[in-house]
Backbone as CSV, one residue per row, in Angstrom:
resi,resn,N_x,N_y,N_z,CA_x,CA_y,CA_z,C_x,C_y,C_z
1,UNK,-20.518,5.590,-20.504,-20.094,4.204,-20.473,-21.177,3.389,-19.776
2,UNK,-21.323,2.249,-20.460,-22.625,1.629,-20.015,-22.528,0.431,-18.600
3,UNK,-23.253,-0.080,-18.438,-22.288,-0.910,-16.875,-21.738,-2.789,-17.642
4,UNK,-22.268,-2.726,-18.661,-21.700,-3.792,-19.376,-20.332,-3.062,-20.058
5,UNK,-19.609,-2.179,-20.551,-18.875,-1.506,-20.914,-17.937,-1.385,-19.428
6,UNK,-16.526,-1.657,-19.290,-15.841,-1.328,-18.309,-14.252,-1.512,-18.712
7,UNK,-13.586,-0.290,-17.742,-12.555,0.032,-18.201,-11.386,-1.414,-17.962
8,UNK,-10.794,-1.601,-18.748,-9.930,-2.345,-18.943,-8.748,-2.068,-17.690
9,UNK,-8.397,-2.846,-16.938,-7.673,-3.215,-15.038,-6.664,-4.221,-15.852
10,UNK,-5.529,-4.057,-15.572,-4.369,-4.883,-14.988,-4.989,-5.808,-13.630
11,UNK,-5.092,-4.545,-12.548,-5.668,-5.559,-11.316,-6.821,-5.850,-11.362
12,UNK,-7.217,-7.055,-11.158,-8.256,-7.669,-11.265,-8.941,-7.921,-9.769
13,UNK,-10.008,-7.327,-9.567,-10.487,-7.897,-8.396,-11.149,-8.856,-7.743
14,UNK,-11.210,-9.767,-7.096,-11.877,-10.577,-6.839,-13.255,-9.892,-5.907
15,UNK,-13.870,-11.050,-6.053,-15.754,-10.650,-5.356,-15.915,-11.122,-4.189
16,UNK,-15.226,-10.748,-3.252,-14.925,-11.449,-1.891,-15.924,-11.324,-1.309
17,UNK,-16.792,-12.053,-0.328,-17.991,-11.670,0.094,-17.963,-11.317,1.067
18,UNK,-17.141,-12.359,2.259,-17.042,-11.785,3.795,-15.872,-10.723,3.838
19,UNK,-16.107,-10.337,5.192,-15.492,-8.663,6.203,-14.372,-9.777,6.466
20,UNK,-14.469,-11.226,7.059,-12.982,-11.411,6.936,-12.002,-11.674,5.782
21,UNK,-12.623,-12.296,4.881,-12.296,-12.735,3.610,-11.151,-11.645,2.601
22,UNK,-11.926,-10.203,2.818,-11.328,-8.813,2.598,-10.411,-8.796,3.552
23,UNK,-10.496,-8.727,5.113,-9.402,-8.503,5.993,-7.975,-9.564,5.486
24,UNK,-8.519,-10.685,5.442,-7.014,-11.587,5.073,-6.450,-11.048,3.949
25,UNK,-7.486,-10.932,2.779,-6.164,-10.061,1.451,-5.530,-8.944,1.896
26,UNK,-6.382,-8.076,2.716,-5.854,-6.654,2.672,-4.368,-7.372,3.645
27,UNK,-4.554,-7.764,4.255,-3.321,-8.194,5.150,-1.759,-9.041,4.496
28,UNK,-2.451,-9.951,3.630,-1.507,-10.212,2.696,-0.797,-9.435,1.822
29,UNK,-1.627,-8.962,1.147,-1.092,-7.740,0.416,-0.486,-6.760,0.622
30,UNK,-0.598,-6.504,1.920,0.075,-5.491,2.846,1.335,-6.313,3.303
31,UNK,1.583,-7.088,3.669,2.718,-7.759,4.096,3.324,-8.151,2.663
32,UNK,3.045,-8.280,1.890,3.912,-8.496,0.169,4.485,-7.251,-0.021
33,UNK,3.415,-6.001,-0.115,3.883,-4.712,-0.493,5.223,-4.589,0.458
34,UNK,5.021,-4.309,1.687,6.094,-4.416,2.691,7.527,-5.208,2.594
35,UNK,7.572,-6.588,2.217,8.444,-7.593,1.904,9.241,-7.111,0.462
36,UNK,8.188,-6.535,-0.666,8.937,-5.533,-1.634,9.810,-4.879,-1.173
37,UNK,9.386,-3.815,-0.309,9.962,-2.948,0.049,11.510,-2.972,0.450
38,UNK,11.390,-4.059,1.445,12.633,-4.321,2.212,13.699,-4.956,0.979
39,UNK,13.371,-5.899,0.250,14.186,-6.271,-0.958,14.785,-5.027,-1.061
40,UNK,13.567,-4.882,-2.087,14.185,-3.519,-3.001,15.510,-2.178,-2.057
41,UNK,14.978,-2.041,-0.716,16.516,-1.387,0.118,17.291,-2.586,-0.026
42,UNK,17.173,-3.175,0.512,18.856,-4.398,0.310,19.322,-4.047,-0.789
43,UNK,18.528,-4.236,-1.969,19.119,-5.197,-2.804,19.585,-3.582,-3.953
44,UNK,18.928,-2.514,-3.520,19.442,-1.262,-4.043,20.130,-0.293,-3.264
45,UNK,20.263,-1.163,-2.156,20.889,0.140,-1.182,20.323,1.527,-0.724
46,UNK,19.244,1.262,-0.732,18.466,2.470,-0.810,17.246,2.811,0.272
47,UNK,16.941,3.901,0.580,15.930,3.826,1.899,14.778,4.105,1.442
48,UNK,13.584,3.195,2.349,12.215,3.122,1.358,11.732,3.333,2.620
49,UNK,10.563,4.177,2.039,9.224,4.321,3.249,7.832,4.350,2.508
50,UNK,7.333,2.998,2.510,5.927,3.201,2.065,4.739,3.339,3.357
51,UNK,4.130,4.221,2.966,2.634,4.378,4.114,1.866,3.719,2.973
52,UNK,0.799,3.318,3.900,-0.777,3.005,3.515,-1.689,3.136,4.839
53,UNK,-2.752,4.185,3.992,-3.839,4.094,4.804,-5.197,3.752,4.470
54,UNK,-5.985,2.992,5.469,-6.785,2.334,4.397,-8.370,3.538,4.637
55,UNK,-8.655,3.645,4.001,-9.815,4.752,3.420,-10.963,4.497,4.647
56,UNK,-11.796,3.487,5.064,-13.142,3.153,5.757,-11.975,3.032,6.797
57,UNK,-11.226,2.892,7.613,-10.774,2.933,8.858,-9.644,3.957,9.141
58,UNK,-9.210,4.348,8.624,-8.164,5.614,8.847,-6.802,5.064,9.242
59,UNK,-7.052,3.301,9.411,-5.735,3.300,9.876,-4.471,3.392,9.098
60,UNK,-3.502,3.419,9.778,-2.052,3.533,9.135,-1.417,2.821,9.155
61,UNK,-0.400,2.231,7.983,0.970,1.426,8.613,1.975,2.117,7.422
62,UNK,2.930,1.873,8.457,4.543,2.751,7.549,5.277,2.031,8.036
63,UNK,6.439,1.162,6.759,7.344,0.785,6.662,8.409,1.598,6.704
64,UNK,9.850,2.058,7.278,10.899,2.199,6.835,12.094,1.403,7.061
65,UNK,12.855,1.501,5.763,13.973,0.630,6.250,14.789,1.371,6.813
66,UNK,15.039,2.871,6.763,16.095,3.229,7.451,15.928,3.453,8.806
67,UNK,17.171,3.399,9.741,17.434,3.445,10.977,16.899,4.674,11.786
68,UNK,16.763,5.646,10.680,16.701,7.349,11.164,15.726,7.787,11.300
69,UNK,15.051,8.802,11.442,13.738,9.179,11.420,13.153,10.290,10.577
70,UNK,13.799,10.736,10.042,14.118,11.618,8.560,12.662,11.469,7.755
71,UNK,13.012,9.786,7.506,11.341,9.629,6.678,10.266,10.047,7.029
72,UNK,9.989,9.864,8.094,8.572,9.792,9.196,8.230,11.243,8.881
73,UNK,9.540,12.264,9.714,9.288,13.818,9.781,8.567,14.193,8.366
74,UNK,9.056,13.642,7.469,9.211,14.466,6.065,7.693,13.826,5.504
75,UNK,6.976,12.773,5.752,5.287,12.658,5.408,4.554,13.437,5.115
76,UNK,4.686,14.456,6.303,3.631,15.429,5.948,3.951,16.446,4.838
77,UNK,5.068,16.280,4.547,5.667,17.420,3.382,5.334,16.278,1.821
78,UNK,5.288,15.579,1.983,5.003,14.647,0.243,4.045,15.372,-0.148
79,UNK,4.153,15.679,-1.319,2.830,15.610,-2.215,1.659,14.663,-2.437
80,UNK,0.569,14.477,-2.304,0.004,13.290,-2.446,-1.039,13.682,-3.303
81,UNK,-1.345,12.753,-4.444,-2.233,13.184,-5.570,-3.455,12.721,-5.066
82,UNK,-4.718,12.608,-5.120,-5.996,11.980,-5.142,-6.278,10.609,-6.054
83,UNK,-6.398,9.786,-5.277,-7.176,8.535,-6.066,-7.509,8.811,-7.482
């Protein structure tokens, strides 16, 4: 595949130039994903735990809606596929 040739994205990325410019989306986006989340338990009754970690900093954040700690324990047991 040639570099004029490229795979066809749903998500589209923007060409952000600055380290903060990236920090504010990643932050938005992270607080949307999150705000999903919580809907989607309300509004299905259901308990959600999304992690994200971001790749160049290692850091972590985990949402759960439930009260318990069930989710947390059970992380290290998910399957997780590769990028």
């Amino acid at each position: 595949m040639s570099k004029t040739e490229q795979k066809s994205s749903w998500v589209k990325k923007r060409r952000s130039e600055s380290s903060r410019a990236k920090s504010q989306q990643r932050q938005r986006r992270k607080s949307g994903l999150f705000k999903k989340a919580a809907e989607f338990s309300l509004e299905c009754e259901s308990d959600v735990v999304v992690a994200i970690r971001i790749r160049r900093t290692g850091q972590t954040y985990i949402f759960d809606s439930s009260s318990q700690e069930e989710w947390l324990e059970a992380l290290p047991r998910l399957v997780l596929y590769p990028p």
